[in-house]
LONU-919965 format. One record per residue (C-alpha): residue number from 0; residue in one letter; x, y, z. Coordinates in nm, 3 decimals. Example, Ala and Ser with C-alpha at 12.3 -4.5 7.8 and 13.67 -1.06 7.14 Angstrom:
% residues 2
loti  zavex  x  y  z
0  A  1.230  -0.450  0.780
1  S  1.367  -0.106  0.714
This chain:
% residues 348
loti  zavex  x  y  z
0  X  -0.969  0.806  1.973
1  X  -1.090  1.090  1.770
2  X  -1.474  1.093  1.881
3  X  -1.594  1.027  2.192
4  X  -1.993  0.934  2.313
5  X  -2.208  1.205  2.248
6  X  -1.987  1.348  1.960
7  X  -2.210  1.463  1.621
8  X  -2.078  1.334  1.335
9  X  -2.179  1.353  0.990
10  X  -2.191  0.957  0.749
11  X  -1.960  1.084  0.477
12  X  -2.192  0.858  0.183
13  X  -2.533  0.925  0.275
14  X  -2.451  1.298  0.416
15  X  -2.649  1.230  0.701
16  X  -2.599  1.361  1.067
17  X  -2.612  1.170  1.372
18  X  -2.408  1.155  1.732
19  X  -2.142  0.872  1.866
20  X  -2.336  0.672  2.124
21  X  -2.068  0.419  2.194
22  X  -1.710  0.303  2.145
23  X  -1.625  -0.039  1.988
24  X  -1.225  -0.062  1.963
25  X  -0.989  0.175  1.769
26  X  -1.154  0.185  1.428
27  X  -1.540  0.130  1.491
28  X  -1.738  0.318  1.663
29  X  -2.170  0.297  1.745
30  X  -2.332  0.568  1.582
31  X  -2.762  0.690  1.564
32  X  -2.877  0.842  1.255
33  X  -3.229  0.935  1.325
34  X  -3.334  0.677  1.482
35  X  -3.112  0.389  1.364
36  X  -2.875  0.291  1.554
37  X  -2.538  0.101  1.360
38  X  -2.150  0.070  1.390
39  X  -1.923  0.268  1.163
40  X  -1.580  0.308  1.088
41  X  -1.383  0.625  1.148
42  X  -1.345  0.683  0.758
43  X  -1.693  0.647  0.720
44  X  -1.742  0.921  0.919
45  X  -1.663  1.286  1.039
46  X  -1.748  1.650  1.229
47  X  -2.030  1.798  1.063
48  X  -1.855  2.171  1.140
49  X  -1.699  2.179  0.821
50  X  -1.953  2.106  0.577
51  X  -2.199  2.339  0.806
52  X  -1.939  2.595  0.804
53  X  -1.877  2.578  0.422
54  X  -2.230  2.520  0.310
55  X  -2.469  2.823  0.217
56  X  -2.770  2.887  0.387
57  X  -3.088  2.800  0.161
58  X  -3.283  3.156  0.137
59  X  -3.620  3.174  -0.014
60  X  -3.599  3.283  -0.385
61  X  -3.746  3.263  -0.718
62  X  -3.624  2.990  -0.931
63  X  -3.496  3.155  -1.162
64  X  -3.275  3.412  -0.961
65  X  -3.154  3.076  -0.764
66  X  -3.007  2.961  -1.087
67  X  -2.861  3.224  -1.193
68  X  -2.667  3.350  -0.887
69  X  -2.586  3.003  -0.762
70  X  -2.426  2.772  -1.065
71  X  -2.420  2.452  -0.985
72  X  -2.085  2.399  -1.089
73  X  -1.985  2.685  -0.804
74  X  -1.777  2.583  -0.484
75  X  -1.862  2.820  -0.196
76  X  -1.590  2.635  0.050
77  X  -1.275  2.713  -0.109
78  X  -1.166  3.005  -0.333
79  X  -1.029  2.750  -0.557
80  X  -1.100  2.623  -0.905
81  X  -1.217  2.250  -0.965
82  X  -0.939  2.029  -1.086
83  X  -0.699  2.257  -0.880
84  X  -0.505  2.013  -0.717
85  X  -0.471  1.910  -0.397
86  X  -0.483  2.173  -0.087
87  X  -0.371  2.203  0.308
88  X  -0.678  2.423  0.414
89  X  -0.719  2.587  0.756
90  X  -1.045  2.659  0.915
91  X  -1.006  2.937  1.166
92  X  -1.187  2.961  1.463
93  X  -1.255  3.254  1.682
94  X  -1.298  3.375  1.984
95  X  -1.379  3.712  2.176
96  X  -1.096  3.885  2.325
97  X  -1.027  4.093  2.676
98  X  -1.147  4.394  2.447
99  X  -1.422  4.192  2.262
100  X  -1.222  4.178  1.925
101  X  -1.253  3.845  1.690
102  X  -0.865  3.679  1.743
103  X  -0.786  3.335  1.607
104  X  -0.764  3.019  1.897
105  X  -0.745  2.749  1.685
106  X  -0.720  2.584  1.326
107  X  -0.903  2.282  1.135
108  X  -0.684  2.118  0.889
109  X  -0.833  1.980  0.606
110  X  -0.649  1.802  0.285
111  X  -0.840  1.867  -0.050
112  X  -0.872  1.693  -0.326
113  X  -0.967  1.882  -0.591
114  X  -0.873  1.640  -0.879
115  X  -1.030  1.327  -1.050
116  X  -0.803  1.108  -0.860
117  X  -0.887  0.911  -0.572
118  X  -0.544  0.965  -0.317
119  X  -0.346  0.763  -0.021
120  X  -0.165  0.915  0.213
121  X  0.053  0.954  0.452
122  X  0.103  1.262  0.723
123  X  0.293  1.405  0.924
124  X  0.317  1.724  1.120
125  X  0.624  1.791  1.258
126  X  0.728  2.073  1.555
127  X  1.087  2.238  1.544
128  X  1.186  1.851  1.352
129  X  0.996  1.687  1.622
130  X  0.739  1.450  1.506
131  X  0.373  1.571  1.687
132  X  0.144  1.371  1.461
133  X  0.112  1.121  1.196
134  X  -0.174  1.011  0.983
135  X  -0.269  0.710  0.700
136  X  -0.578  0.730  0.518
137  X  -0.710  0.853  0.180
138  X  -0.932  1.112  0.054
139  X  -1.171  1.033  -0.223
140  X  -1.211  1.277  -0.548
141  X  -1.370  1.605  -0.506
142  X  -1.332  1.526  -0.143
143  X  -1.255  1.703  0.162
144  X  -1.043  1.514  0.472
145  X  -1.009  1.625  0.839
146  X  -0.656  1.610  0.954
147  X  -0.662  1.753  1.285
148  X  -0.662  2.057  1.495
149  X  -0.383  2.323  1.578
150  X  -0.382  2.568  1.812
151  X  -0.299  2.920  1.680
152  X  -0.009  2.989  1.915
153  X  0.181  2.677  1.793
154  X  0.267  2.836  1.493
155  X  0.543  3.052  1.698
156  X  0.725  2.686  1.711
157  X  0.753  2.654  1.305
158  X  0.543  2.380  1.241
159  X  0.611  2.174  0.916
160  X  0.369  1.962  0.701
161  X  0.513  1.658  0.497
162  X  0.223  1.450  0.299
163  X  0.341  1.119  0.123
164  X  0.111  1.068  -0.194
165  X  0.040  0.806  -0.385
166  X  -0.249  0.606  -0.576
167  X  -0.456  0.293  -0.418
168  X  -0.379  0.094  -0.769
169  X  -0.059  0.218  -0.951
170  X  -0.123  0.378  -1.290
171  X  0.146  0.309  -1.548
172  X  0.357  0.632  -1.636
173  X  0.266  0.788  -1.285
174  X  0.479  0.837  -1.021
175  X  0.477  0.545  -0.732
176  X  0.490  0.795  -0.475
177  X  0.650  1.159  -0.460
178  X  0.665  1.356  -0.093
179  X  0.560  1.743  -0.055
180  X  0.610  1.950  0.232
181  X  0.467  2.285  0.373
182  X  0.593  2.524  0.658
183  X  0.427  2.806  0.787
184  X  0.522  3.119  1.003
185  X  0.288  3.265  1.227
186  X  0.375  3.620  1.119
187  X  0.262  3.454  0.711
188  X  -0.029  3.308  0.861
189  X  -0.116  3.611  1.099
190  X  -0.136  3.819  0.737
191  X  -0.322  3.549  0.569
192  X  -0.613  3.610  0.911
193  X  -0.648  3.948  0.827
194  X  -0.677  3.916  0.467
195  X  -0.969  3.633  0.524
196  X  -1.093  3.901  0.824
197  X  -1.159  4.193  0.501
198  X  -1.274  3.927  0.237
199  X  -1.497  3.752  0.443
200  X  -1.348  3.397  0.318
201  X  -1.409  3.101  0.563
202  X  -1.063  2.920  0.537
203  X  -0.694  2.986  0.417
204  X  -0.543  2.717  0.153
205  X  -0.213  2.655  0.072
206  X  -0.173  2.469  -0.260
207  X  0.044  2.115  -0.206
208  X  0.044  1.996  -0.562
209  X  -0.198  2.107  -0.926
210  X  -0.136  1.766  -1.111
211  X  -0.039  1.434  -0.972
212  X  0.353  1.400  -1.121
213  X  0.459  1.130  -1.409
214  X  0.688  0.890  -1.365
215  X  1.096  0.969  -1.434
216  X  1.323  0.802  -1.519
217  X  1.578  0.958  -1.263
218  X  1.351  0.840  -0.995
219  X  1.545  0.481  -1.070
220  X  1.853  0.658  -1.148
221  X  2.032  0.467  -0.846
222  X  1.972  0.167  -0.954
223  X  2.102  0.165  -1.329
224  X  2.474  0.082  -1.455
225  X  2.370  -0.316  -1.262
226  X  2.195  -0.545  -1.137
227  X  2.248  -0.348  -0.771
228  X  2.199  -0.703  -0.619
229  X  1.859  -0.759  -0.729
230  X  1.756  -1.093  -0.744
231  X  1.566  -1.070  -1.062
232  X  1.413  -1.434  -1.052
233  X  1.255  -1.356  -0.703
234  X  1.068  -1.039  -0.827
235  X  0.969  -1.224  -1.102
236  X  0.813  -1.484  -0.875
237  X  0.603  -1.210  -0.735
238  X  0.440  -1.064  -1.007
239  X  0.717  -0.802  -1.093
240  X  0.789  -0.733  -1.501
241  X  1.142  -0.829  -1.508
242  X  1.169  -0.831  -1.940
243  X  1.428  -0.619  -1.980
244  X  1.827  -0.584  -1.985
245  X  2.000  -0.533  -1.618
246  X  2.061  -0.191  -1.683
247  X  1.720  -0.101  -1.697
248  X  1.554  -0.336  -1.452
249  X  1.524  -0.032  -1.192
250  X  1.361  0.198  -1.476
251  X  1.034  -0.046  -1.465
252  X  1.016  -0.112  -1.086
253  X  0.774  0.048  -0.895
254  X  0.933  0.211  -0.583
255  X  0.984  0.043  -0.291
256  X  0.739  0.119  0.013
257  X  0.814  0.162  0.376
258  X  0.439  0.067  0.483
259  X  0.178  -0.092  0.305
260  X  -0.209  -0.127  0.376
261  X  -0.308  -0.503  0.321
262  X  -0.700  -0.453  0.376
263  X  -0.843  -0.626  0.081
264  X  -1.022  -0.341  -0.020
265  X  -0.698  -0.180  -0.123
266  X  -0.638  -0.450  -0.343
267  X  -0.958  -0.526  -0.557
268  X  -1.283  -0.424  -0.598
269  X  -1.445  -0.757  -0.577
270  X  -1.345  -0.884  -0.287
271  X  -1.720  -0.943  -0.183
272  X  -1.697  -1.266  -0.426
273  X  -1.377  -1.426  -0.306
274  X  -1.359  -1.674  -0.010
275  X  -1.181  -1.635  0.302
276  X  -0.881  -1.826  0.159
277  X  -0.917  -1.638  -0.143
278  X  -0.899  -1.317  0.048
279  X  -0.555  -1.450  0.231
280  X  -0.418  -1.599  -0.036
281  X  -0.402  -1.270  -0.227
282  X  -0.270  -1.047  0.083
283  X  -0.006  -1.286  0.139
284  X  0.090  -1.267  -0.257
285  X  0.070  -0.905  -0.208
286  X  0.299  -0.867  0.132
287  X  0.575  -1.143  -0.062
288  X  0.543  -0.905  -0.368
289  X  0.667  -0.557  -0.169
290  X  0.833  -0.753  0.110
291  X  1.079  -0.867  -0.174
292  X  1.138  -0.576  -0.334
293  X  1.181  -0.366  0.014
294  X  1.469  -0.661  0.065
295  X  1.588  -0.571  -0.274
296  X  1.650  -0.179  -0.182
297  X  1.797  -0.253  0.129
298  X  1.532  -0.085  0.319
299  X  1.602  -0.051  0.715
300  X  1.272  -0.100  0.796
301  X  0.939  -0.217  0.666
302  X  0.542  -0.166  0.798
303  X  0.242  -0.357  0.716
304  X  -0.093  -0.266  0.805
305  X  -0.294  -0.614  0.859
306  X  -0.523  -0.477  1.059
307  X  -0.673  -0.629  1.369
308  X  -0.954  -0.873  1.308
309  X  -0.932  -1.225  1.416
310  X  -0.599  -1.191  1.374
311  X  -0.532  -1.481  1.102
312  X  -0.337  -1.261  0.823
313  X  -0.113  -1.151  1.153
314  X  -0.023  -1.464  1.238
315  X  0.061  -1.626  0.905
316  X  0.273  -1.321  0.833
317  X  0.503  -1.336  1.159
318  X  0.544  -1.736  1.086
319  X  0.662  -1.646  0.738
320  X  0.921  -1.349  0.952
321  X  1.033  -1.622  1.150
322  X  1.187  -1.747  0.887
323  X  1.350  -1.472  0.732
324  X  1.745  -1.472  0.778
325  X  1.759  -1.120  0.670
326  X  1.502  -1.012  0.954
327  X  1.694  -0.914  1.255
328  X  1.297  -0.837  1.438
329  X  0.955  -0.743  1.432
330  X  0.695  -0.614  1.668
331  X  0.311  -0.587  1.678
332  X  0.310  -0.289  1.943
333  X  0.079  -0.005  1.965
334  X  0.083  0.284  1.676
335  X  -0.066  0.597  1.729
336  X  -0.170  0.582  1.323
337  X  -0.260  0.173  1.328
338  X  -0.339  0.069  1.683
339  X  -0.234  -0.250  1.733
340  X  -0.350  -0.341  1.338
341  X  0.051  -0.323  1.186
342  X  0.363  -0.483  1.203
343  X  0.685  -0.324  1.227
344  X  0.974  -0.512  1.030
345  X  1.325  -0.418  1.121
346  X  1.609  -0.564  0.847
347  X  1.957  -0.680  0.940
């Protein structure tokens, strides 16, 4: 659990602090905002450090000065341009040495989205190849997302940071997915300290990508010259544009995924309006839809996130996996990034 009771947090929509006041399960926890008193989930929240680091101080001033030295369309968090991509930024923080100098104990790590686009996610820090932590989420537009923390003296074991991005709804002629990776060395980073130390700048960023990529047509290049054993009627079935000649089925596929969310909230924005079996009926279509097509590319394994809840979407999933010759097994263990809210599918 990232919080614990008597934690301040900050409600990401309404900007508004408050303090953690109870635990409900893995996702939800009991927050009090002045006063009120009401459960949120962990995206709905964070630490208010960040923004309180990052934010200026309001100073007494005339009007007119305020305007002019403080444009509105100025970013005091990040030395970096709107519409600048997306950025790994670390927030030092200090402490007082044997000899009362300013050294570095620790880091905030913070993705941000500087573009238009809203982003998923998926991240993982690794140590000397060794995975150390893993995260699923998204960060809106114009957004800022807490990652985790790192101490300073972990950079001596070469830590590497691979993100996974891709868009909640797929946009045609943009890339499914695309990976991007980072490694730092403490001797870089040590530099990078003392050049924030002399500028005075509150965090160092590390550009991951400026534009979110287009789609290629070598990313399908495996599958052309066949059919590659697709079964072209089944992806049909599930919703799949299947028009074209076998050599070029692959070219207007979307990639195959190795874990997808099945909260209805990824998949429409009017999911207020349906009914329950509305609801189900439409995360089924959508787990038969990349189910399929991870059967298709032979993928070893496969992970969807169904999410806890009163378990019914869980259960009508691992009925269907019952059934599934080419399913050798599946478990609904503990995840450090899903709790007990995914299902593991291994293939034969």
């Amino acid at each position: 659990m990232k919080y614990e009771i008597g934690d301040e947090i900050l409600v990401l929509h309404s900007d508004e602090e408050g303090r953690v006041i109870d635990i409900l399960g893995e996702d939800m926890v009991m927050i009090e905002v002045r006063g009120v008193k009401f459960p949120a989930y962990l995206d709905q929240i964070d630490f208010p450090y960040f923004k309180r680091f990052t934010s200026k101080p309001i100073v007494p001033a005339k009007p007119k000065t305020y305007i002019e030295d403080l444009p509105r369309e100025k970013k005091p968090v990040l030395d970096i341009k709107d519409e600048d991509g997306v950025w790994l930024s670390l927030v030092p923080k200090f402490i007082l040495d044997d000899f009362n100098d300013e050294v570095v104990d620790s880091f905030k790590l913070y993705l941000a989205n500087h573009t238009s686009s809203d982003l998923h996610f998926i991240y993982r820090q690794l140590f000397e190849n060794a995975k150390d932590f893993e995260l699923v989420n998204d960060v809106a537009a114009g957004k800022d997302f807490y990652l985790h923390d790192i101490e300073f003296e972990d950079l001596n074991d070469k830590p590497s940071f691979l993100f996974t991005f891709s868009l909640p709804k797929p946009v045609k002629g943009k890339k499914e997915a695309f990976d991007v990776s980072l490694k730092l060395k403490s001797k870089q980073v040590f530099h990078k300290v003392e050049e924030l130390k002399e500028n005075n700048n509150p965090t160092i960023a590390y550009q991951l990508f400026e534009k979110y990529p287009e789609a290629e047509k070598d990313d399908f290049e495996a599958g052309k010259g066949s059919k590659g054993g697709l079964d072209l009627s089944s992806l049909s079935s599930k919703g799949f544009n299947v028009k074209y000649s076998a050599d070029r089925i692959r070219e207007h596929l979307p990639s195959p995924r190795s874990v997808v969310d099945l909260h209805i909230e990824r998949l429409t924005d009017h999911w207020k309006d349906l009914s329950n079996f509305e609801i189900l009926t439409m995360q089924l279509n959508e787990f038969e839809k990349w189910y399929d097509l991870a059967v298709q590319n032979h993928l070893r394994t496969f992970t969807v996130i169904h999410g806890v809840g009163k378990g019914k979407l869980k259960d009508e999933i691992h009925n269907l996996l019952k059934s599934r010759s080419e399913v050798k097994r599946f478990v609904n263990q503990y995840d450090s990034r899903f709790g007990y809210g995914a299902t593991e599918i291994f293939f034969e």
